[in-house]
N, C-alpha and C positions, 0 to 999 in steps of 0.2 A: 904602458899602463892600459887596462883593460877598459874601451868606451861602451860606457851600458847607452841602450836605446834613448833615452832619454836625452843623451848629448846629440841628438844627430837631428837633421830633419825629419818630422813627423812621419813623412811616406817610407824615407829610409829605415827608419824608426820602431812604428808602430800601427805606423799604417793608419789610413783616414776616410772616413764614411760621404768624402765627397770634395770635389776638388774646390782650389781657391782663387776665386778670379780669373783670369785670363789664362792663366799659367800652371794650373792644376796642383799638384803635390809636387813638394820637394823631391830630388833625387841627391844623392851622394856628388861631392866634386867631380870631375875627370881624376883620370893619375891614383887615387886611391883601389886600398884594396879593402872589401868593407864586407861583412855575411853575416849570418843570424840564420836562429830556427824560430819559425812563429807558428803559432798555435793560434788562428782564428776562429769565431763565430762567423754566424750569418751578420751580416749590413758591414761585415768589413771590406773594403774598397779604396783602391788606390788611382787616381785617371793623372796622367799626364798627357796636355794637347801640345805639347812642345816637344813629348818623347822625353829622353835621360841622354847626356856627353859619355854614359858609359856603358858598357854590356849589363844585362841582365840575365843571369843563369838562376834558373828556379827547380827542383826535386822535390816531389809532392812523395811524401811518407804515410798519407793518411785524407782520408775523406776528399772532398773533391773541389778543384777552383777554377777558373776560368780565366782564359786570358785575351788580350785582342792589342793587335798593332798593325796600324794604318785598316786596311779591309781584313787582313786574317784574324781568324777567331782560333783557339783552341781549348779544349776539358783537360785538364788537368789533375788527371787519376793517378792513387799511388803507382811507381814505378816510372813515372815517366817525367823526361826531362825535355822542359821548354827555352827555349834561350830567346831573347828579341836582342836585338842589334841596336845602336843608337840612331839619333835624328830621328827617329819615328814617331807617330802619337800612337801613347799605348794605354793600357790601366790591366788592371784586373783585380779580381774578387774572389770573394767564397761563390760558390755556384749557386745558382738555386735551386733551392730542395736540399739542398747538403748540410748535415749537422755542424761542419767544421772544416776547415782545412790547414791541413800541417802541412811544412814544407819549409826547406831550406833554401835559404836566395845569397847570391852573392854579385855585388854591383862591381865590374872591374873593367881595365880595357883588356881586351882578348888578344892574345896573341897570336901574330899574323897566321901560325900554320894550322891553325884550330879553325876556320874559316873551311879548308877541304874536307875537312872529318865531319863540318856542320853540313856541307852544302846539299848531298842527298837526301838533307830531311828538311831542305828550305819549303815552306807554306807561303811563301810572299811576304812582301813588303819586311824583309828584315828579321821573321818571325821563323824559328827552326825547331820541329816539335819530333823527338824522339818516344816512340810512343812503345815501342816493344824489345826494350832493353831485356837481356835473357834474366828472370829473376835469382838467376843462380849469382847473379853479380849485385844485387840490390844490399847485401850486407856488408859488402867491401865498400861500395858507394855509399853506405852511411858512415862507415869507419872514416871513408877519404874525408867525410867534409866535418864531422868530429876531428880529424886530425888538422884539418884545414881549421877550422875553429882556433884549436891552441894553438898549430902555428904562428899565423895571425898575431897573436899576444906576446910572443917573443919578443922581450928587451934586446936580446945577443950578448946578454953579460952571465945570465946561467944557462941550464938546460931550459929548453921549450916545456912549457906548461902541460903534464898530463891532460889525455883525450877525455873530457867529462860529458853526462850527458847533457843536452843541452837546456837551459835554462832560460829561454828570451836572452840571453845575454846579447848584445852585438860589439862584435868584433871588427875592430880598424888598423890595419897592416902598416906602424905606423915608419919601421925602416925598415932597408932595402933589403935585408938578410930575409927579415919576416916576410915580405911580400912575395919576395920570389919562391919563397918555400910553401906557402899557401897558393900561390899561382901553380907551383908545380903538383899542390894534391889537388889543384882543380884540371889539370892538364890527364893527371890520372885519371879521374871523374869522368870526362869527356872521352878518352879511351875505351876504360870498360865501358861505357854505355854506348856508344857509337860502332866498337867494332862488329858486334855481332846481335846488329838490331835491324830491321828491315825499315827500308827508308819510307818516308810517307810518299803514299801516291800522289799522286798531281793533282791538284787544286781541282775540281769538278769544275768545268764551264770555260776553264782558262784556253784558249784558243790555241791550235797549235801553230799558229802562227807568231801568234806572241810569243809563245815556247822557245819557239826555232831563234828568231831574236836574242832572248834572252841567253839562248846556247851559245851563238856567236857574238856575243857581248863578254862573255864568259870564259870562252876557248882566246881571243885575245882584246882585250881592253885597252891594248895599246897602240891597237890598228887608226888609223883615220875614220871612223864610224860619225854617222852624222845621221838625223832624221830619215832625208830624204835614201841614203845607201842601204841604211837597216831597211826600209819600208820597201823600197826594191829589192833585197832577198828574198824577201816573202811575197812578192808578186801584192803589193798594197800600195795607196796612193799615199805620199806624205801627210795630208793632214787624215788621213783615215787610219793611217796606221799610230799616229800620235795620240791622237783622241783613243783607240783602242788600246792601247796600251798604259795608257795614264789610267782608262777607267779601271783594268784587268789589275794591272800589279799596282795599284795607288802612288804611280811617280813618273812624272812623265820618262821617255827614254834617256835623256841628257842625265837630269841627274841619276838615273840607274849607270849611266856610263861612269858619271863621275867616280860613286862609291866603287863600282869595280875598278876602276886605275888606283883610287886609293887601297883598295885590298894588296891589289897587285905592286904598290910602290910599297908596300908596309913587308910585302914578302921577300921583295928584292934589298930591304935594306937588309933585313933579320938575316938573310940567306947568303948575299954576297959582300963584298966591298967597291960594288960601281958608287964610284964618284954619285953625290947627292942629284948634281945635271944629267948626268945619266941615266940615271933613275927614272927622275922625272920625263927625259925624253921617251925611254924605254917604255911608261905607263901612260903615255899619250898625251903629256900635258906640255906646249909647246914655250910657255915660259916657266925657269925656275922660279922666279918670284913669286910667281901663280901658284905653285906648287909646293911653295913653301909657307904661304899661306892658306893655302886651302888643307895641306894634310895636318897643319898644327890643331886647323878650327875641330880637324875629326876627330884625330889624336890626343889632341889637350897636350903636343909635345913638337917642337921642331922637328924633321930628317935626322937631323944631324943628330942633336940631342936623346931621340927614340931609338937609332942604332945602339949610340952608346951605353946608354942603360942597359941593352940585352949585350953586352960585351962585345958587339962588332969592332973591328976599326973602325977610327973616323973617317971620315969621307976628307 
């Protein structure tokens, strides 16, 4: 059955003129697959200081909004697709000075190989802004997420719901047939807009020391990396390199390590069938039960459990 915005959290929803308490705006659960087109005014505003458990993919059709997580900022002009990662603290708005901003958002967990296609246009802190998608694809990528729309709304007992335009409706993916098939018109999404767009430049200010770091953090995540290892490739003293690096990319290097092993264990389940300890050996994390707790907290899903949904073997 189709869940209009009214059944959902506020921020998920309809979005909110300012956050609530300590914990800002609601976000959607983990594990769902959830999207909408919204049509704002000026004072519309969403802040979460806790971030969202799930991705956030946003296409701006119309006037202009703004976004921010952890220290990156971005404008959000028709044509361009911004994505923030979770555990981050994020918000965003209509811009100001902007009569409105349209735009399509879908709250999901991201699948692990979407991560490569995002990473040449990472702005920090979790935040990836595609900013010159070729407009010759802007009409398929409204189709994709109108069809992503109906899909979405698929019982699996008739045909999927005809592509309509969009209406505020919000859409909640709510079985596995529907979800995978709205995941797969968001996977097209990310495709055409990704393959033939020019990646963002580098952060203005960001050090290329920190850079270099965050290269070989990146090249293997599964290496034995530690403070004081990273800060000697870059010819830096441990606590100077730490402090700079916390302040540059808003986290300090460990948990940048972390999310990268978790990237990396999330692409080795999708990808192979090494044993769940293996894995976890493989991504740098030296007990499984560490590992099995920490990639559930990211994932909203066991190892084991998140292979098998994508049709791997169990482990």
């Amino acid at each position: 059955m189709p869940v209009r915005a009214d059944g959902l959290p506020a921020a998920a929803g309809r979005g909110n003129t300012g956050g609530s308490g300590d914990t800002g705006d609601p976000a959607p659960p983990p594990g769902l697959v959830v999207l909408g087109h919204f049509h704002q005014s000026p004072g519309y505003a969403v802040s979460r200081p806790n971030g969202s458990a799930s991705w956030l993919f946003t296409w701006t059709t119309g006037g202009r909004g703004r976004l921010w997580q952890g220290g990156a900022r971005a404008c959000a002009g028709a044509g361009r697709l911004v994505v923030l990662a979770p555990g981050v603290p994020h918000g965003y708005a209509v811009e100001s000075g902007a009569r409105h901003w349209r735009f399509w958002w879908t709250h999901c967990q991201a699948r692990p190989s979407w991560t490569a296609w995002l990473r040449p246009y990472d702005a920090g802190d979790g935040m990836y802004v595609v900013t010159s998608a070729p407009a010759g694809v802007h009409g398929r990528v409204e189709r994709a997420f109108r069809r992503m729309h109906a899909d979405a709304r698929w019982t699996g007992t008739e045909a999927p719901p005809g592509a309509s335009p969009p209406d505020g409706q919000v859409a909640v993916a709510h079985g596995s047939a529907a979800r995978e098939l709205a995941l797969c018109a968001l996977e097209e999404i990310l495709l055409l807009t990704t393959a033939g767009a020019r990646p963002t430049e580098p952060r203005p200010g960001l050090d290329a020391r920190i850079r270099r770091a965050q290269e070989l953090i990146d090249a293997d995540p599964g290496a034995p990396h530690t403070v004081r290892s990273l800060a000697g490739s870059v010819a830096l003293s441990p606590s100077r390199f730490a402090h700079l690096f916390s302040r540059q990319v808003g986290q300090s290097p460990m948990r940048a390590l972390r999310e990268a092993r978790l990237r990396h264990a999330a692409r080795l389940l999708e990808s192979t069938d090494l044993p769940v300890e293996r894995v976890a050996a493989a991504s740098g994390f030296a007990s499984p039960f560490h590992f099995n707790r920490t990639f559930r907290e990211r994932y909203g899903t066991p190892p084991g459990a998140y292979r098998t949904r994508r049709g791997e073997p169990p482990a």
